[in-house]
C-alpha positions in Angstrom: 52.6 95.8 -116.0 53.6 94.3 -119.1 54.3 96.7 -122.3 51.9 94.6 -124.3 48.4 95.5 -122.0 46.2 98.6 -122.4 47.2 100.8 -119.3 44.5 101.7 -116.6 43.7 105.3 -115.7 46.3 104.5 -112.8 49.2 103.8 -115.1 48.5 107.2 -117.3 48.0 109.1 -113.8 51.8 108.2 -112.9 52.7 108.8 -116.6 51.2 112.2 -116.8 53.6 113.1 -114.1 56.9 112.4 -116.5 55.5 114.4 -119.5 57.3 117.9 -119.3 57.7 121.1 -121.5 56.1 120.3 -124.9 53.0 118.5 -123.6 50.7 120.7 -125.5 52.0 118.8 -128.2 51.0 115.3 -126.9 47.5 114.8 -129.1 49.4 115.8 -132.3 52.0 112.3 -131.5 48.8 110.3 -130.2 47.1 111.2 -132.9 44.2 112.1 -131.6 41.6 114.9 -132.1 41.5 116.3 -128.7 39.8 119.9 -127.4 42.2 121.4 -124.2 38.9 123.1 -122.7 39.5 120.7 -119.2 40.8 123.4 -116.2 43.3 122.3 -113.9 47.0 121.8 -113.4 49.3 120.4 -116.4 49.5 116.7 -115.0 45.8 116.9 -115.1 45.3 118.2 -118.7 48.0 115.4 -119.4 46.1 112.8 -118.4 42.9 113.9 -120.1 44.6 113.7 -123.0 46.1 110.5 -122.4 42.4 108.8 -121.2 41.0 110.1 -124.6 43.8 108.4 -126.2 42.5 105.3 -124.2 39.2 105.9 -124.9 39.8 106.3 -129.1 42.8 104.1 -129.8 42.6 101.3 -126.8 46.5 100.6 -128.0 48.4 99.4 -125.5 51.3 100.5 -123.4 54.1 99.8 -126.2 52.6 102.4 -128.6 51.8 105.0 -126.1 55.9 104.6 -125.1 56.7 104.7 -129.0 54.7 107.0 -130.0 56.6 109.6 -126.6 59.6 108.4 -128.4 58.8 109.5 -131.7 57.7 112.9 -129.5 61.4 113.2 -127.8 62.6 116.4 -129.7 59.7 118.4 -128.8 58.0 117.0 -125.8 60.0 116.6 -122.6 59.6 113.1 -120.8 61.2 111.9 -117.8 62.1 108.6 -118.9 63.9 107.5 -115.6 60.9 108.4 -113.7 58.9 106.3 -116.2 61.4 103.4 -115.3 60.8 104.0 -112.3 57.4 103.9 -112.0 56.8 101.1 -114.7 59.5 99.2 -114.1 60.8 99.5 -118.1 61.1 102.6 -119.9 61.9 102.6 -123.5 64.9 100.7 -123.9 61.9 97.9 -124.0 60.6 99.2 -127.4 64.4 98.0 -128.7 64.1 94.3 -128.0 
């Protein structure tokens, strides 16, 4: 996937899974206005969030990754699992 498309539900599904302790802190860095009232486990209330930051931004995948960046000291992500499952992770943002 390249950094510069809009991800599908599929890409935030695996990206859910590398957002850690902090996460309640993820619509604040999206910038987004968004209600936690969805039940289910913490990758799950990830990934609402981040399909309602699709849903109102529609920015692509290189300011979802900047704007975990800009989140690093509060919110906890896995960035070699991102690598892994991306195939970049945000060394990408530097080039």
């Amino acid at each position: 996937m390249s950094i510069n498309t809009i991800p599908t539900d599929k890409d935030l599904a695996n990206i859910s899974a590398c957002i850690g302790e902090g996460w309640e802190l993820l619509s604040v860095y999206l910038n987004i206005n968004e209600q936690m009232d969805v039940d289910g486990s913490r990758v799950y209330k990830i990934f609402h969030i981040l399909r309602s930051w699709k849903r109102q931004k529609n920015e692509t995948m290189k300011l979802l990754l900047k704007s975990l960046v800009e989140a690093e000291n509060t919110i906890v992500v896995d960035w070699e699992l991102v690598r892994k499952i991306l195939g970049y992770g945000k060394e990408v943002l530097l080039l």
